[in-house]
N, C-alpha and C positions, 0 to 999 in steps of 0.2 A: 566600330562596335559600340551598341548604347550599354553604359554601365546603369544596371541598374540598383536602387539604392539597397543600401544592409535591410534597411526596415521593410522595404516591400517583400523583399526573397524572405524573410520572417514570415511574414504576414503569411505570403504562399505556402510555404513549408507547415506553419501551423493548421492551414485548412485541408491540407493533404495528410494530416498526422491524422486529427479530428474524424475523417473520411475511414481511414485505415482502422483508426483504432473501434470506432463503428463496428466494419468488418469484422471485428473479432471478439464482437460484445463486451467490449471494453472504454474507457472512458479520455478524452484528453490527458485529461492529470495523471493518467496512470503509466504515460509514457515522457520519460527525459530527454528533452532533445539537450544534447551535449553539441555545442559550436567544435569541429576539429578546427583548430587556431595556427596549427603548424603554418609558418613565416607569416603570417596575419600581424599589421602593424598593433602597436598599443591602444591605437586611434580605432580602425578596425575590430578590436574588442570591446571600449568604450562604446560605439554607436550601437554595436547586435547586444549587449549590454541595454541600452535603453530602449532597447525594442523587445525588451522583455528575455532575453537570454541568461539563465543565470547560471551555467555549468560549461567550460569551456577543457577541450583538452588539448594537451601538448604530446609531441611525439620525442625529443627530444630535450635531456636535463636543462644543459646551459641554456638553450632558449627560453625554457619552462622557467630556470631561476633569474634569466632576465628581466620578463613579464613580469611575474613574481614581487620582483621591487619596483618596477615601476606602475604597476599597479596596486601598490599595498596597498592605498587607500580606499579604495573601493572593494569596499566590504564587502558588496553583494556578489561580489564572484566567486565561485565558485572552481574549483581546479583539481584536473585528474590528468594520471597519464597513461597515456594510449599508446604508446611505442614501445618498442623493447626496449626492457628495464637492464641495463647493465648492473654485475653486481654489486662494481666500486663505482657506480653514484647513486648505490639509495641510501647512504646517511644524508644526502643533502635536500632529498625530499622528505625526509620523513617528518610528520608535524605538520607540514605545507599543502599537502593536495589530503582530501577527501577520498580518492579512489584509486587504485593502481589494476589496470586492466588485465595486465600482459603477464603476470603469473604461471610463470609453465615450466616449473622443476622445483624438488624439494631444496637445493643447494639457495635457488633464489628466496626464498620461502624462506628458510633457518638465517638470511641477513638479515629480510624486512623482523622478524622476531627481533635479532639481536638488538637493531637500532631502536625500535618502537621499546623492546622493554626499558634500554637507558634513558627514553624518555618517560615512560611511566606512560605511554598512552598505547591505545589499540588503533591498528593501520586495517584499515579494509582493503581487500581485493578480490579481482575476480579471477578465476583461473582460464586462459587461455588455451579451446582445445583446436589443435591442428585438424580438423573433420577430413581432409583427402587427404594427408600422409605429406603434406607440399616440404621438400627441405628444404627451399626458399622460405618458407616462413617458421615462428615462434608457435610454441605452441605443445601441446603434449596430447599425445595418440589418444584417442578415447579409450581404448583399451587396458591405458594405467591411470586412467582419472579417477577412481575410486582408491588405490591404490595411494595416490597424493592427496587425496582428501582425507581420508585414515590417518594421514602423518599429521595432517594441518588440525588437526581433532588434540593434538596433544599443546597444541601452542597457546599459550595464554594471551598474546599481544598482538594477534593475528585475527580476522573473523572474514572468512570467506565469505562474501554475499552472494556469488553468482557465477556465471561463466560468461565468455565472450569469445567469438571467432570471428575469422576473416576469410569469406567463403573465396574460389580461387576466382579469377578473375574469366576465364573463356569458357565458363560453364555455367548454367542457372543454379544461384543463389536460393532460391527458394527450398530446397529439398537439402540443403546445408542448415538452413534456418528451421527448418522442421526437424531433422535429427539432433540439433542442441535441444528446443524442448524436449522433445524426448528423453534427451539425455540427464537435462534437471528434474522432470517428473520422476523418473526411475531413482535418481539420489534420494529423491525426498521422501519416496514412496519406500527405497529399502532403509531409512535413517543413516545412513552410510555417515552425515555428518553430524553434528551437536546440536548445530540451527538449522532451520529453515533456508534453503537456498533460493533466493526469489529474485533477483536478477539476473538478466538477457541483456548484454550487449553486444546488437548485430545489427546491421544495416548502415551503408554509405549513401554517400547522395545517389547513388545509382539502383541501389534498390530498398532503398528505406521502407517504404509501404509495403512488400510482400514480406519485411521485414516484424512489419507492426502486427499485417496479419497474421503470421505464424507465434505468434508470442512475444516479441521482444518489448524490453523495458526502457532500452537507452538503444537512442539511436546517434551515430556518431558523420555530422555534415561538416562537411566543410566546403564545399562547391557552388551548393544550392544556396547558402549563404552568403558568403561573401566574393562570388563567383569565381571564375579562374583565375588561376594564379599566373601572373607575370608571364612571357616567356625569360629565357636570359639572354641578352644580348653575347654576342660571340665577340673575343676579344680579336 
């Protein structure tokens, strides 16, 4: 198999974003490519790093706080997480990422306040809505998302930016990515929240573009980037 390098699969992904985001009368910049980094060495993030990547996410705390230190010193990174948030380890990110995706009940919601007020700072996140019902995954019905956004209206150290789903995998994605905007037009259109809700995070490497074209703001690679992951050797 040829591996090909971090910075070419960049390059690719960038002119397929550019194309998409086209499509949707919309502009490069207007869309985030987030690196998904899950088991991605430190080396591995340094190189999609110099290829102009500058938002990387983690599915997992202790890996996330691994990284974390041994990447302190590069500033330019940027870090969010994308997995389910357990909800004895969000004091250990709080302060540390930029973005928390996976948002999907008030119980998790009233920690990230807790921790963030003892810091005195405000945590952003997006709210995860389960759009097929899947009990495999995280996520909250659409049906009670206004519902949890009315709560999140009360918290001071909290500011929802957005929403993000993970459409199911043996069905077309696109019409999953269409009922989330939908879904954020209708917040913002009934003010249901205090801000403006303006972030979309949806699309994997498998369908980033029909992602872009239906609205999305962050799209979340990690394949097209840094290609496949390992198999594991069987002991």
């Amino acid at each position: 198999m040829i591996n090909i390098p971090i910075s070419d699969n960049i390059n690719n992904v960038k002119e397929k974003i550019k194309i998409a985001a086209l499509k949707s009368g919309r502009n490069f910049s207007d869309i985030t490519l987030l690196a998904a980094s899950k088991t991605r060495t430190a080396d591995e993030i340094i190189e999609a790093a110099k290829s102009g990547v500058k938002v990387f996410g983690e599915n997992y705390v202790q890996e996330f706080l691994s990284k974390f230190e041994t990447l302190s010193q590069k500033k330019d990174i940027i870090w969010h997480i994308i997995g389910r948030l357990q909800k004895n380890k969000v004091k250990y990110i709080i302060g540390k990422v930029d973005l928390i995706h996976s948002v999907d009940g008030i119980e998790l919601t009233e920690i990230i306040e807790k921790h963030s007020a003892a810091k005195n700072i405000t945590s952003n996140i997006l709210i995860e809505v389960n759009l097929a019902g899947e009990k495999t995954k995280g996520g909250i019905l659409p049906e009670k998302l206004t519902g949890l956004i009315s709560e999140i209206n009360k918290f001071r150290h909290i500011r929802a930016a957005g929403l993000m789903t993970m459409p199911p995998l043996e069905s077309g994605s696109r019409k999953y990515f269409k009922h989330l905007k939908e879904l954020i037009d209708e917040i913002n259109l009934k003010s249901v929240y205090k801000y403006k809700l303006s972030v979309l995070s949806m699309g994997t490497s498998g369908d980033f573009e029909a992602a872009i074209e239906e609205g999305a703001t962050i799209v979340r690679l990690g394949t097209v980037i840094f290609g496949s992951r390992p198999t594991k050797l069987k002991k």
